[in-house]
C-alpha positions, 0 to 999 in steps of 0.5 A, spaced: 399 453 079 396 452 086 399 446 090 394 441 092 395 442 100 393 449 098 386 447 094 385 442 101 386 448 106 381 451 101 375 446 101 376 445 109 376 452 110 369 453 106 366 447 108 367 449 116 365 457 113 359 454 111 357 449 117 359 455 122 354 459 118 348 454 118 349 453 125 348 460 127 342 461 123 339 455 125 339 458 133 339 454 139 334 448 141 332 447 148 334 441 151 333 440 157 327 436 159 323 440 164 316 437 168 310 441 167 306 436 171 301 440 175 301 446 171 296 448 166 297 451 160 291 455 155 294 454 147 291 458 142 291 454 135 292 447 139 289 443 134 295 446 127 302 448 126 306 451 132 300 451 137 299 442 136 307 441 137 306 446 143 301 442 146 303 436 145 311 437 147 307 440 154 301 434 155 308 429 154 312 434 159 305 432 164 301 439 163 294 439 163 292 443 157 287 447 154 286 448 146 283 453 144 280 452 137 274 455 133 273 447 129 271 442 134 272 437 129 279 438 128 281 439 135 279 432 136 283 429 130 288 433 133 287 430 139 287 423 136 294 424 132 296 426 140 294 420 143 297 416 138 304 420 139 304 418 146 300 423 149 294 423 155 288 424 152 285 426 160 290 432 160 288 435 153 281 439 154 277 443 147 275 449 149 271 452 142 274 459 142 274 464 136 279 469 139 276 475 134 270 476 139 271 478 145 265 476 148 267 469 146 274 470 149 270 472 155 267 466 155 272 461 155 277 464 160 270 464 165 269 455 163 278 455 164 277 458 170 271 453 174 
């Protein structure tokens, strides 16, 4: 039969097994809490998904940010959300671009660039 030291042994093992597996899936987190504050970021698909927390993480960080979106609607119901979060609303600029178009790629980086 097994001794209960034995069946402890086991499970602590196994659980720290698991957490060191679940920890290098998980990867690496930044942390650091860098300033942006005078530069001036582009991100396409600001207003959803990794675009909105890209943007948003920047303009906290004090960046000046362009979203590049095809729906100016849901640009400024993004741009809403952001500023409920804490996020200054004259340092997050809608740029209306639909990337499948060159001359309207074109066209956005001319209005960033003025």
């Amino acid at each position: 039969m097994f001794d209960c030291s034995c069946t402890y042994l086991a499970i602590a093992v196994g659980a720290l097994g698991l957490y060191l597996v679940r920890k290098y899936f998980k990867g690496g987190q930044f942390t650091e809490n860098i300033s942006a504050r005078g530069k001036v970021a582009v991100v396409t698909g600001g207003n959803t998904g990794i675009g909105l927390e890209t943007v948003k993480e920047l303009n906290l960080r004090g960046a000046k940010v362009y979203m590049l979106c095809r729906s100016e609607q849901r640009a400024a119901d993004a741009k809403i959300e952001m500023v409920k979060g804490g996020c200054d609303a004259s340092r997050l600029i809608y740029v209306n671009c639909d990337l499948g178009s060159k001359e309207n790629v074109r066209k956005c980086a001319a209005k960033i660039s003025q």
